[in-house]
C-alpha positions as CSV (number, residue, x, y, z in Angstrom):
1,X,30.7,-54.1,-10.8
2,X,30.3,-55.2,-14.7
3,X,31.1,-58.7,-13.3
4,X,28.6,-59.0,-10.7
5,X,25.3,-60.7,-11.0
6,X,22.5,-61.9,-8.6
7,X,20.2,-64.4,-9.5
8,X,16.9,-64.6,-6.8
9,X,17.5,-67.6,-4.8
10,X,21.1,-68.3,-5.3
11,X,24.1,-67.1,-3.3
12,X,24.2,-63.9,-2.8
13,X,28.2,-63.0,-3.9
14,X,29.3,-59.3,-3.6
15,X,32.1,-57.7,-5.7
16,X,35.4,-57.3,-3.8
17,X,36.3,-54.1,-3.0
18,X,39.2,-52.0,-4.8
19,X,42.6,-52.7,-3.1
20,X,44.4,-49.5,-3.5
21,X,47.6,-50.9,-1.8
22,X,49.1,-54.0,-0.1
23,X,52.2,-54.9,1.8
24,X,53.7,-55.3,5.5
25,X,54.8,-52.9,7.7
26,X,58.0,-52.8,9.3
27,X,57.1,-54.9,12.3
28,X,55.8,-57.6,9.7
29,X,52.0,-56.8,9.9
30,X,50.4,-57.4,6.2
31,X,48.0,-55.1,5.3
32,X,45.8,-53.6,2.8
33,X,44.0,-50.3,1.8
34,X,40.8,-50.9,-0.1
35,X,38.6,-48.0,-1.8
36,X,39.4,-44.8,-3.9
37,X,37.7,-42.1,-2.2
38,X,36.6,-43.5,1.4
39,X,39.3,-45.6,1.8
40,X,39.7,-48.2,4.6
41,X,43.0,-50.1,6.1
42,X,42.5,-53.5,7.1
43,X,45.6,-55.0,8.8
44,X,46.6,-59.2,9.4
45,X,48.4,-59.1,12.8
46,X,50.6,-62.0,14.2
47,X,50.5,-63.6,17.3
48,X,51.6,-60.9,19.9
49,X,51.9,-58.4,17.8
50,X,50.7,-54.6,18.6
51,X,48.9,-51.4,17.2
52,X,47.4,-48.5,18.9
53,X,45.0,-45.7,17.5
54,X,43.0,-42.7,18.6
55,X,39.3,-43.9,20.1
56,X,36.7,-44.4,17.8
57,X,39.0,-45.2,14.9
58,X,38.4,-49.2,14.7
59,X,35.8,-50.5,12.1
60,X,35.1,-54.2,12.7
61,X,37.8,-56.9,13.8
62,X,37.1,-60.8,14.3
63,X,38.1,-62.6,17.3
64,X,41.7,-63.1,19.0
65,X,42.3,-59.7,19.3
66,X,42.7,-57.9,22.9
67,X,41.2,-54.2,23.0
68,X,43.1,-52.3,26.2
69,X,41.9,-48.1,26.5
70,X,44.3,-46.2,27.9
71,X,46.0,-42.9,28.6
72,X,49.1,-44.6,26.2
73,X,52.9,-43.6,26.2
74,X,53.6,-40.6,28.5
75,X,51.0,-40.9,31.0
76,X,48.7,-38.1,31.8
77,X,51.1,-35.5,30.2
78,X,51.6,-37.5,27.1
79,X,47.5,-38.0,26.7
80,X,47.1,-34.1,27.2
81,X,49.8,-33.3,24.5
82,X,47.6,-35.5,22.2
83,X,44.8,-34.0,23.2
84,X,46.4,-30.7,21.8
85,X,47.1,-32.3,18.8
86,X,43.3,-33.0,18.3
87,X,43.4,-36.1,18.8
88,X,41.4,-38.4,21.7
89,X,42.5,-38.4,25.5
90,X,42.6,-42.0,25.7
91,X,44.4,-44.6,23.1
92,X,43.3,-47.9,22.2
93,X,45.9,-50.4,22.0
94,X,44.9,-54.1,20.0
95,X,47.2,-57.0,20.8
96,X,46.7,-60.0,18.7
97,X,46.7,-63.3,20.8
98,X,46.6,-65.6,17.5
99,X,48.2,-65.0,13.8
100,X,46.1,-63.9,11.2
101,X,43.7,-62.0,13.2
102,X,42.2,-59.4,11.5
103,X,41.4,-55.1,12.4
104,X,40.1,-52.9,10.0
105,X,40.0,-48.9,10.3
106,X,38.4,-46.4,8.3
107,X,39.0,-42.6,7.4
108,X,36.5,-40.5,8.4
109,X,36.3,-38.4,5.3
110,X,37.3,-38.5,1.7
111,X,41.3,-38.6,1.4
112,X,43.7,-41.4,1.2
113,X,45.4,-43.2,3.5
114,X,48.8,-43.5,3.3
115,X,51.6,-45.8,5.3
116,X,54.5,-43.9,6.5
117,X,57.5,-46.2,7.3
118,X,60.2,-44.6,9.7
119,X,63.2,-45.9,10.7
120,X,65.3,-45.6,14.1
121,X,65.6,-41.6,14.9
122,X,63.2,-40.6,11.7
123,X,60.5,-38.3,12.2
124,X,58.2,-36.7,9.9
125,X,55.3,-34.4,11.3
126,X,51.7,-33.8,10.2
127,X,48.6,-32.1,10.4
128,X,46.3,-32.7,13.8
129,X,44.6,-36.0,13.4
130,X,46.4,-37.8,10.7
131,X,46.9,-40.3,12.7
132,X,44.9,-43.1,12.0
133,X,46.6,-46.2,13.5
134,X,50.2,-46.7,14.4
135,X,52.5,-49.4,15.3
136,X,53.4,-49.9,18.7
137,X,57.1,-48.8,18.6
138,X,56.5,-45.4,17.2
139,X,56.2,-42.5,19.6
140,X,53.7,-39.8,19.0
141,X,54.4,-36.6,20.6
142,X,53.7,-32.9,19.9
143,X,55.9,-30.5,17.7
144,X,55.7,-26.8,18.9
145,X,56.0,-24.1,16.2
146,X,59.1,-22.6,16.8
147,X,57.6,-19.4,15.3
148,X,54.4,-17.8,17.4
149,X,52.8,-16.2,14.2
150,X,52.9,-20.0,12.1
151,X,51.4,-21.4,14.9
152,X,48.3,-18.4,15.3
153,X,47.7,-18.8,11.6
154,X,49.0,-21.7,10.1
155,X,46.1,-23.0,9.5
156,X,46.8,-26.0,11.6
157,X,46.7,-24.3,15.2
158,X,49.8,-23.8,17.3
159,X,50.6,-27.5,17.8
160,X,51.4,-30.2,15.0
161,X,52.1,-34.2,15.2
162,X,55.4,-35.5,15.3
163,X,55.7,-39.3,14.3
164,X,59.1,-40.8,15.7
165,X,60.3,-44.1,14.5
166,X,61.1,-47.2,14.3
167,X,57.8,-48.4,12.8
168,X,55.0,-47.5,11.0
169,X,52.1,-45.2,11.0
170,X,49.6,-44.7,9.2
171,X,47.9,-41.3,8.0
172,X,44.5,-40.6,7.0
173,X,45.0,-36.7,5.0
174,X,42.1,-35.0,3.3
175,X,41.4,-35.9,-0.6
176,X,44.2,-36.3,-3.7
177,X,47.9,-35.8,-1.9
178,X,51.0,-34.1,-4.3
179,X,54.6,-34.6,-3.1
180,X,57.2,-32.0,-3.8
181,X,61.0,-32.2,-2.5
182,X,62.4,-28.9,-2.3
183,X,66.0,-28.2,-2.6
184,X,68.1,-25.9,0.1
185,X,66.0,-22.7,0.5
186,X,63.7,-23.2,-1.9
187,X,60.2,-21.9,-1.3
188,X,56.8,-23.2,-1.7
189,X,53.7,-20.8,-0.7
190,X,50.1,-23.2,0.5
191,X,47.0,-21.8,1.7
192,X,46.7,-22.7,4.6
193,X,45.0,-26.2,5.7
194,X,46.5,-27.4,2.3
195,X,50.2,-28.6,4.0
196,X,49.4,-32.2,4.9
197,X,52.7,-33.5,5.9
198,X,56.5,-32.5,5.7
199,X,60.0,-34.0,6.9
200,X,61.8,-32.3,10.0
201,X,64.6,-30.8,7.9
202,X,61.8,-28.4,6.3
203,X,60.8,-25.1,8.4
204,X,57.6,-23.8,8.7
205,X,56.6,-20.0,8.5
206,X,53.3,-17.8,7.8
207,X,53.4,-14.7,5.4
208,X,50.9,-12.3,4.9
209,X,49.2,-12.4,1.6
210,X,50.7,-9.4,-0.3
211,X,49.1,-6.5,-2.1
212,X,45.7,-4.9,-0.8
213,X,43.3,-6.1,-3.6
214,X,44.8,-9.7,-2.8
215,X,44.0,-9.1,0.9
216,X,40.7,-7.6,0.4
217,X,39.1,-9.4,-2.9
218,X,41.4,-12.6,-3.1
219,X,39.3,-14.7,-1.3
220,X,42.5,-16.7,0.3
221,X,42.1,-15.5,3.9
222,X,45.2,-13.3,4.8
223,X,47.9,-15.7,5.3
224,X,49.9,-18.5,3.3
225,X,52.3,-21.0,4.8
226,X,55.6,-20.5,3.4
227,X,57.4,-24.0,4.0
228,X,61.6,-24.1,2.8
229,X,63.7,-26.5,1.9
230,X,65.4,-28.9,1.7
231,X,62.9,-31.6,2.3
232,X,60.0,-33.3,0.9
233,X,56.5,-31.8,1.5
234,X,53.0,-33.6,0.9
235,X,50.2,-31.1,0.1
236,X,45.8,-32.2,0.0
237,X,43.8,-30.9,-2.2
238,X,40.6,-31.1,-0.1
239,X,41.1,-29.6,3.1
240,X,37.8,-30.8,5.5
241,X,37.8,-27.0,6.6
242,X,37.1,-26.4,2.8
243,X,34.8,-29.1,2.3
244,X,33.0,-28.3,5.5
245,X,32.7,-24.7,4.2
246,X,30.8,-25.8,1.1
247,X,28.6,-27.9,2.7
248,X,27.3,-25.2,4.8
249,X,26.2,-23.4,2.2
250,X,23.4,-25.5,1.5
251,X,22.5,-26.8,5.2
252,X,19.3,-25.2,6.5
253,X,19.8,-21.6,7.9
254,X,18.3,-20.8,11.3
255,X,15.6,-18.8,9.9
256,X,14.4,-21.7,8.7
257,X,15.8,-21.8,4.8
258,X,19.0,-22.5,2.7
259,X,20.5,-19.3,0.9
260,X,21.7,-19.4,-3.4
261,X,21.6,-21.9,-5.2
262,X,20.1,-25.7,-4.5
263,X,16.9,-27.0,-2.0
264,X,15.6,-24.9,-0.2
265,X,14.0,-25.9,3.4
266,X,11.3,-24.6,5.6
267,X,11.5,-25.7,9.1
268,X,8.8,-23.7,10.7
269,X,5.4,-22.3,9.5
């Protein structure tokens, strides 16, 4: 911004935005994630080329591209499996019908968006609704905890996403994101809604917090996720739950006020 100026009556010439990252994906698209906090993907598709995303996810895109809703790969079965996975019932599929057409997306919250190339037979899985658009050729499905109790209280409900490649995906996750590759049975303890993202080969469990003082006083909830090696994990350091949680705090109370510290709001006489 210390380079922009507006004089009254001239051209009115806006700062570009911040590209984060640029590249292609592995089906050729050329893209680009602009911003630092509410970061958006904005993607150059070929002639014939495909994407699909969850409904709702597209920003703006300019002509020559071919919007088909649908209930996507899978039918009925595979559109109530993502439906589990919190994401929408239908899909959106875009085709391009002439090169350099243009289709942005945005996350819906602060995070980062990240692309995730996978190659044949790869698979990573992820939180409910990373998914913020994905090339045609990968397959999104649902990954069942093997365990009941990770499921109940991982944070992250009973059901995660499972990415399958070839292609790429990408993933909108919830503020700053820290990679860690554990080594065979090695052990890393998150609260749970932290665990963004993690590779196949790592399993998944629940623990109870120990020691009653933690339990009672800690102010963790009663559960972590204990993930083990070997494999790479990808924890966020603002999980919307959290975020969401703080935000309440000040929203208007239904007896008509906030509670502690901040505005306080009278609704009624």
């Amino acid at each position: 911004m210390s380079n922009y100026t507006n004089a009254a009556g001239q051209r009115l010439d806006l700062p570009d935005p911040i590209v984060t990252l640029s590249g292609a994906t592995m089906g050729g698209t050329q893209f680009q994630i602009m911003g630092s906090v509410m970061q958006a993907l904005t993607l150059r598709l070929s002639r014939g080329q495909q994407l699909y995303s969850e409904v709702g996810s597209l920003s703006w895109m300019s002509e020559g591209v071919q919007m088909d809703t649908n209930l996507g790969g899978g039918g009925l079965m595979g559109a109530l499996g993502r439906v589990f996975t919190g994401e929408s019932l239908f899909v959106v599929n875009y085709t391009s019908n002439i090169d350099g057409a243009l289709v942005t997306f945005s996350g819906e919250f602060p995070g980062k968006i990240l692309p995730i190339n996978l190659a044949q037979g790869q698979g990573m899985i992820a939180q409910k609704d990373a998914l913020l658009v994905a090339e045609k050729s990968v397959n999104l499905s649902i990954a069942f905890q093997k365990r009941l109790g990770a499921g109940l209280f991982g944070g992250e409900g009973f059901i995660l996403q499972k990415f399958e490649g070839p292609g790429t995906f990408f993933a909108a996750l919830d503020g700053e994101i820290v990679e860690y590759t554990l080594g065979p049975g090695q052990h890393m303890l998150v609260d749970t809604g932290h665990l963004a993202m993690f590779e196949p080969t790592v399993s998944y469990d629940i623990q109870l917090v120990k020691g009653i003082k933690n339990l009672i006083f800690g102010g963790e909830g009663l559960f972590l996720v204990n993930l083990t090696g070997p494999g790479r994990i990808w924890l966020q350091t603002m999980p919307m739950a959290k975020l969401a949680g703080a935000i309440a705090k000040y929203m208007p109370k239904a007896q008509g006020s906030t509670e502690g510290p901040g505005l306080n709001i009278k609704l009624g006489g």
